[in-house]
N, C-alpha and C positions, 0 to 999 in steps of 0.2 A: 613700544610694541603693544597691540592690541592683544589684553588674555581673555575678551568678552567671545570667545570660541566654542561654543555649547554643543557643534558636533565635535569637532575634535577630544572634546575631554569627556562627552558622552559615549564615545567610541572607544576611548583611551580607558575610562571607567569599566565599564561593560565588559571588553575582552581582559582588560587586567586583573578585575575581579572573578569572572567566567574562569580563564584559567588556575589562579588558584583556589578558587572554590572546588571547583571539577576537579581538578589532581586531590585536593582533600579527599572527595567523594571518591575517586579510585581508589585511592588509599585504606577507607574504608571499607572497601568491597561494595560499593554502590555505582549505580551508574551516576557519568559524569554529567547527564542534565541536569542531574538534581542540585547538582553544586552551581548549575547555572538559574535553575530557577532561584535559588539563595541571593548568587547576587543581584538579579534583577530585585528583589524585596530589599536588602543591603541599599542598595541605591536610587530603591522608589521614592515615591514622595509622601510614604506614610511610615518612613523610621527616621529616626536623627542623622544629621552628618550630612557629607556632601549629597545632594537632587541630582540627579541625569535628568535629561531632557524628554521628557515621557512621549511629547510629539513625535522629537527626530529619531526614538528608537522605533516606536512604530512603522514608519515609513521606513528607517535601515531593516528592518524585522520583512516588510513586506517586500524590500529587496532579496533575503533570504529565500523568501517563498516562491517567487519568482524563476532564481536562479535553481533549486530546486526542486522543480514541476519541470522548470526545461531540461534538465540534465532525465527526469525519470523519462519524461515524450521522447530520449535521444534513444532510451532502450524500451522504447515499447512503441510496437507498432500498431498500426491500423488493423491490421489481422489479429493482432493480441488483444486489443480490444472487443471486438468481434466477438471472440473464441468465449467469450466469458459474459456474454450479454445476456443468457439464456437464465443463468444467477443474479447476475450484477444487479440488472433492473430491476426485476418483482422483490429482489433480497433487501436492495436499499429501500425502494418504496413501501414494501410493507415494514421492513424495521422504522426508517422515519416516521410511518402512520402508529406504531408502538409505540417509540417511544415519548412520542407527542402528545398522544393521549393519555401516557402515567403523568408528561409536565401539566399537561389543563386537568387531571385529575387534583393532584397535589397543590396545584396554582387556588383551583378554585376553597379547597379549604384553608387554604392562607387570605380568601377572602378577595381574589384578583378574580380580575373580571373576563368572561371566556375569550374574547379577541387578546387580553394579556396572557392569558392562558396558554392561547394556541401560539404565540412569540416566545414565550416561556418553555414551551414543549418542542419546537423549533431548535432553539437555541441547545438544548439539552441532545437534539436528536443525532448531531451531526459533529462527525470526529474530525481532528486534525490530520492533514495529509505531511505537514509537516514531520508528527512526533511517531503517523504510521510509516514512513519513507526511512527513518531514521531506526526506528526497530526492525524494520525488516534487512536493511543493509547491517546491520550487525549482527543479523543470523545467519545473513548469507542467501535469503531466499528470498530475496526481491524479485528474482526472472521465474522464480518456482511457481509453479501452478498455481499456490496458497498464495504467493504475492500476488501473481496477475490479478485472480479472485478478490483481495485484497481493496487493491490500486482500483480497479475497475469500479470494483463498490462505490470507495470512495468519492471516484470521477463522478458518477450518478446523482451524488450526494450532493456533491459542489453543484449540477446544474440543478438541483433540485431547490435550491439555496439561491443562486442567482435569479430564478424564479420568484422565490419569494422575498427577496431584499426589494424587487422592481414591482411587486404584487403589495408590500407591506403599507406606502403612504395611501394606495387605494382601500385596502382593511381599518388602517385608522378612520380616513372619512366616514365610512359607513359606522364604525363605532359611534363616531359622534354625530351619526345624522348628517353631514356633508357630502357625503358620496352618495351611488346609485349603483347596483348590482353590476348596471349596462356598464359604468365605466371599469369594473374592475375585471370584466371580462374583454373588455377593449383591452385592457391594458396586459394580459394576461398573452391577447392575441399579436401582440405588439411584441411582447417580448419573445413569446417561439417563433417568431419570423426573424428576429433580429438577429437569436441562438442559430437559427437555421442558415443564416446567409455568410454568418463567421465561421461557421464551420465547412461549408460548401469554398466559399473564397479560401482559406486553408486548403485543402483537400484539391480543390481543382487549380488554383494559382500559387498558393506555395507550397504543392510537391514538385513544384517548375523550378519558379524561380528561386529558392531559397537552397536547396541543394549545388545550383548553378552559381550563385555568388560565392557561395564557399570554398566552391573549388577555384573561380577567378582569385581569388583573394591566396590561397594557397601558392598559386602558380607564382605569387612573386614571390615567394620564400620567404617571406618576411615573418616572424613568431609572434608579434608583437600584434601586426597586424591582420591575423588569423585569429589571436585570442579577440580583440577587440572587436574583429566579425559575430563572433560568435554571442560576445556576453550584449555588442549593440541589437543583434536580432531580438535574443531574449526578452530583452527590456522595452525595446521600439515596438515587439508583437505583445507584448503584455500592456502594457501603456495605449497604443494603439487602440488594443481591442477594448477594452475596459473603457474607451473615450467615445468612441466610433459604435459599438456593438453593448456595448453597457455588460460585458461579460467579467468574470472576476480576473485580477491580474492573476490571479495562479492557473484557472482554467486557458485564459490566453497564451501562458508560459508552454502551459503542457501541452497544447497543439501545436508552439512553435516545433517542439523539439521534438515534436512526434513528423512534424513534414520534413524535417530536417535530417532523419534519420533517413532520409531517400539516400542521402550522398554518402559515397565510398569513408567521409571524413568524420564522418559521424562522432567512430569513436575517439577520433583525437579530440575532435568537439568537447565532449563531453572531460578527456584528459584536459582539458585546459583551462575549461572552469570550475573544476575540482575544487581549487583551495579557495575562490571565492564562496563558491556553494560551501562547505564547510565553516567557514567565517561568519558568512552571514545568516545561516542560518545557529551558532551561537547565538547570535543577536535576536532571532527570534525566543528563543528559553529564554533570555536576558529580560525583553521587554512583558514577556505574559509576568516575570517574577515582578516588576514595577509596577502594575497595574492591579496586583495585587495588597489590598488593607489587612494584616494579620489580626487587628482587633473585630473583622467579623467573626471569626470563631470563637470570642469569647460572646459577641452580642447574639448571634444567632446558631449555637455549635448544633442542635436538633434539626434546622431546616439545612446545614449544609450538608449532615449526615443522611440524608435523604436525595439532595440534591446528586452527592456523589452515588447514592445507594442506586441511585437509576441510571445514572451516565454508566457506572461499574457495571453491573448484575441485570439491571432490569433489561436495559437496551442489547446487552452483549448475550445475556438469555434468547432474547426475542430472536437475535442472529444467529446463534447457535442452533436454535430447533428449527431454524430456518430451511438454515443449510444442510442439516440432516433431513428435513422434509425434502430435499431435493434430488437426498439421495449420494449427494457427495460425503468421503469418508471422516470418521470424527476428526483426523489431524487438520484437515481441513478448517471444519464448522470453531473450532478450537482458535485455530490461528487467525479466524475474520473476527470471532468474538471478542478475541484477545486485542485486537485491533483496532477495532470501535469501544473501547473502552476509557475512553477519556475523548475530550471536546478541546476545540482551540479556535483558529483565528475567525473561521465566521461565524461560530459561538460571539465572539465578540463582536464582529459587525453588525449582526441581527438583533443581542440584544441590546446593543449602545444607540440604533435605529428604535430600536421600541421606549426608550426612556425617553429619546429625543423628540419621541413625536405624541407622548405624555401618555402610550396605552399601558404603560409600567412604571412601576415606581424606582428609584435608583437603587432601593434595597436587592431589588430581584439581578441586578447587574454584578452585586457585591457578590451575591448567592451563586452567580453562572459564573462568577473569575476565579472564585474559591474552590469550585468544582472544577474547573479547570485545571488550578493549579495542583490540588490535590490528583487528581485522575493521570495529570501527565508527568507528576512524580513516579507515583503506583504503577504506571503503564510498564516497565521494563519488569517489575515482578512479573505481573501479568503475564506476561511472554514467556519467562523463566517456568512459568509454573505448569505451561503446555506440555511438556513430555510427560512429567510424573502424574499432572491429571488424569493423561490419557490413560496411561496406562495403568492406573485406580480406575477410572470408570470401566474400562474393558476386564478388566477383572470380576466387577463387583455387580455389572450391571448387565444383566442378562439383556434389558428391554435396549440401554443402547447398543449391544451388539445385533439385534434386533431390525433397530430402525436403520442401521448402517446399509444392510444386506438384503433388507426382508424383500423377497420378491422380486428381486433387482434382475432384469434379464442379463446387465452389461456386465456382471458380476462375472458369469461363468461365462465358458469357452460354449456355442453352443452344440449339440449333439452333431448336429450335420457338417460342423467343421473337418476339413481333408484329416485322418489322424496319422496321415504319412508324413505331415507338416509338422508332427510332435514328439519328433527324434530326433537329438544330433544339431535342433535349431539355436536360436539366440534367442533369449529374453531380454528383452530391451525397456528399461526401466525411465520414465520420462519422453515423451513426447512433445519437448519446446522447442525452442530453435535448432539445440544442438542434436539431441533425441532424434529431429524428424531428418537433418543433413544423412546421419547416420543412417537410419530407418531407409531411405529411398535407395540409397546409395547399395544395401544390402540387398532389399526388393530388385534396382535393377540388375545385379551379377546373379537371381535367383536362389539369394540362402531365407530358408523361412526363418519367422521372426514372430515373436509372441511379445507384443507390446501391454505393459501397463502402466497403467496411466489415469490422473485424477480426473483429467481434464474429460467429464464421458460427452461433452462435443467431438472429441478426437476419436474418444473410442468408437461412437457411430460412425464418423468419416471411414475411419480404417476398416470397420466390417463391411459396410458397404462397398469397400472394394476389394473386398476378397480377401481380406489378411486377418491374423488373430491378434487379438486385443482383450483387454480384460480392464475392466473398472474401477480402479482401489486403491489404495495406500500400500505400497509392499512392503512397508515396514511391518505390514500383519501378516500372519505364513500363510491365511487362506490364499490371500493374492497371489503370491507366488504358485503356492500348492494348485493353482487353476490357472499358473502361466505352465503348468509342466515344468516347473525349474527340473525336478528329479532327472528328466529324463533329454534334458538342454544338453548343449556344447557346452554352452559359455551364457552370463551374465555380465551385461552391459548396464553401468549406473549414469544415466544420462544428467541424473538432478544434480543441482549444487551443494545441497545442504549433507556436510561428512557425518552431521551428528546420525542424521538416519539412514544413508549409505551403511554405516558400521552397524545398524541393525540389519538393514538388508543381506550383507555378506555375511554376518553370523547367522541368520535364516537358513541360508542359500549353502551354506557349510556344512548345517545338520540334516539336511535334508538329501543335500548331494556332496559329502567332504571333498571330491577332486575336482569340480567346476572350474573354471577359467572366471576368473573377474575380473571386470575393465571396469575402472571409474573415473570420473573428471570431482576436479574439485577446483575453489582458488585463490590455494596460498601452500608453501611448505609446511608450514606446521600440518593445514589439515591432511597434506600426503605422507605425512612421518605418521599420523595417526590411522591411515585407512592402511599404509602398508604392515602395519601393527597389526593388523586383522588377515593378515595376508590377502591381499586385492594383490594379482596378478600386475596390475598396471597403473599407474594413476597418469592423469594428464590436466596440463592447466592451460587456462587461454579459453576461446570462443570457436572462430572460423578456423584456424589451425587446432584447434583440439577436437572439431568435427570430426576433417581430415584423418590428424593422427590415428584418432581411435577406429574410425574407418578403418584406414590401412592396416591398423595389426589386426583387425578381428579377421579382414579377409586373407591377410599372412598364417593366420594361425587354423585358417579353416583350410585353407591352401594344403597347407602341410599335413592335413587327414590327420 
């Protein structure tokens, strides 16, 4: 028998070391990537003992990324996108222009030359959707507002990156005198036609066909061959596009499973390739930990602490004041900061392209994997450290309670609103999928309804048609105190996340002790802890937890 098997025992390596490395790190009250970034370094090719296959983890790694991007496109749609472009775009482009210009600042006194520079500030600019997918599902607020804002950024980001991986062998020429202005703006134009035409064929042929094959494939009953539907679209529309459209496999993945989410199956979809997506995306922590050399930090430990100082602080600052410049609330600005806080997979592709085409030297690659790996250890503190930040700064700091609010029309209720509408209504917390089922559903039997909501694209929608809305974070008591909570029927918590639901009803308690509270959440645990708070109701699920909470709010308003 043949034991010259390099994926097999790179896979076999990888997840058997990943899992007891990460049950270590649980163990220790750490998150379990870090036990997987361990073993990726464990079985690089820069310590002793067995080598994994550094190629084939890559490519298993870019399978991860793949699988996903299509599972997040299953639950984000085309209007969710949208909803958040008003942020997304100028938020990512100006943070990219930031934080690119700290890497050609600090590039240039390492003595790298400004086209290395601006690859170097590139590479530093742009966070992994990976290591942000996987923090936001373990908060629970992947479909929250602060995910959408999130995700969206991100997606910005990747095309902003696909751009310049296709723009890059044109910047080398001209480095060296080979090129001409004309071709790198040919090529520039090249590429937004080619962005444009895969995203248009998505959009107008697989919201067709690709919802319609999944259901054909259903119809034979077969499990086998539904999953196999599911995980070949992923990989055929990632591959595909990436071959055909020169777009990245992750940006392809996630428009598959954003047209895919047309079809009634969606969310089996998505149930079915669960435990792959989980798998392999191990395999992604696994391989950034192999590609990583531990003896840079003894050879360069001042350039990597700058390195990380900007991917951490510098870039996540830049998003932060961003986002409060736009007026959305600190938990917000907070949770995107927290999120662009560390760099991954096209960190690695942009700068392994810049070494490869000689406008860098391979030290500056040692210096982006270090920061990498550093930053996507760090990254789960980072997240942790959101609540009690927040609420230090709103304590302590007058200017950002300041910039939250100052001037904000969307903030308050305005004067000419009917104030017959703010007796006896519903506050309705969350306006996202489940929020707005709720919300219309109340609108059409006629009970008034005081929405708030981060999202202030929603909040303009709803005043404009005549309903109250308010712009905030409720886990602050202003926002409530100018939803009218005092003088409500009932509080409805449409968002997922229990942590700040349990703020919300202890608000919503002292300011009105007998309120009625509905909330969704989703898992037991977090309804054993909201009914701890006394929440009138909790409900779990999506399209029937709409529903549900529907029906009792109108049962209970029924009942005078």
């Amino acid at each position: 028998m043949d034991h010259s098997v390099p994926l097999i025992s790179t896979i076999a390596a990888a997840l058997g070391l990943a899992l007891i490395l990460g049950f270590a790190a649980a163990r220790l009250k750490l998150p379990a990537l870090v036990g997987y970034l361990v073993a990726g370094v464990v079985i690089g090719p820069w310590t002793p003992g067995f080598v994994a296959d550094v190629e084939l983890a890559k490519q298993l790694a870019e399978i991860g990324v793949i699988l996903l991007m299509f599972g997040v496109g299953l639950h984000f749609s085309l209007e969710d996108l949208l909803a958040v472009k008003r942020i997304a775009v100028p938020g990512a482009v100006l943070q990219i222009a930031v934080a690119t210009a700290m890497g050609v600042g600090v590039a240039h006194l390492w003595g790298y030359s400004l086209a290395a520079g601006l690859v170097f500030g590139l590479a530093l600019s742009v966070a992994s959707t990976v290591v942000l997918l996987r923090a936001l599902e373990d908060r629970g607020v992947l479909e929250s507002v602060n995910g959408r804002i999130a995700v969206g950024w991100l997606i910005v980001e990747d095309l902003a990156m696909v751009v310049a991986l296709v723009v890059l062998p044109a910047l080398a020429g001209l480095a060296t005198g080979e090129g001409s202005g004309a071709g790198l703006w040919r090529q520039l134009g090249v590429t937004a036609l080619q962005i444009t035409a895969f995203v248009a064929l998505m959009l107008i042929v697989g919201r067709r066909v690709f919802p319609w094959l999944l259901w054909q494939v259903a119809r034979t009953g077969s499990r086998e061959l539904f999953t196999l539907c599911v995980i070949a679209t992923a990989l055929g529309i990632a591959y595909g596009s990436a071959v055909l459209f020169h777009v990245s496999f992750a940006l392809g993945a996630f428009f598959a499973g954003m047209v895919m989410r047309g079809s009634e199956l969606s969310l089996r979809a998505a149930e079915e390739s669960l435990p792959l997506r989980d798998a392999f995306s191990v395999l992604f922590f696994v391989s950034v930990g192999m590609l990583f050399d531990p003896a840079t930090l003894l050879r360069e430990p001042l350039k990597v602490l700058v390195v990380v100082a900007i991917i951490m602080f510098g870039k996540s600052l830049a998003a932060f004041l961003l986002v409060l410049a736009f007026r959305y609330p600190l938990n917000t600005a907070l949770t995107v900061s927290a999120s662009l806080a560390q760099i991954g997979e096209f960190s690695f592709i942009l700068i392994g392209l810049g070494v490869s085409l000689q406008l860098l030297p391979p030290q500056a690659q040692d210096l982006v994997l270090a920061g990498a790996l550093i930053s996507i250890a760090l990254n789960p503190f980072v997240f942790q450290a959101i609540d009690p930040l927040q609420e230090w700064l709103r304590k302590r700091s007058k200017r950002v309670r300041d910039l939250e609010r100052r001037d904000d029309p969307l903030a308050e209720l305005p004067m000419s609103y009917d104030q017959s509408k703010l007796t006896g209504h519903v506050v309705l917390v969350g306006y996202g999928r489940v929020g707005k089922r709720i919300g219309e559903a109340l609108i059409e039997r006629g009970v008034p309804i005081v929405v708030a909501e981060e999202n202030r694209e929603a909040v303009e929608k709803l005043r404009k048609a005549g309903h109250g809305a308010v712009s905030g974070d409720a886990t602050e008591p202003a926002v409530l105190i100018q939803a009218h909570i005092a003088r409500a029927r009932m509080l409805v918590i449409a968002t997922p996340d229990s942590f700040r639901a349990r703020k919300m009803i202890e608000i919503a308690r002292a300011l009105k002790p007998d309120i009625e509270v509905i909330v969704r959440t989703h898992s037991d645990d977090e309804a054993a802890l909201l009914k701890k708070e006394h929440a009138s109701a909790v409900f779990m699920g999506e399209h029937e937890l709409a529903l549900s909470m529907t029906r009792r709010v109108l049962e209970r308003i029924a009942e005078g």
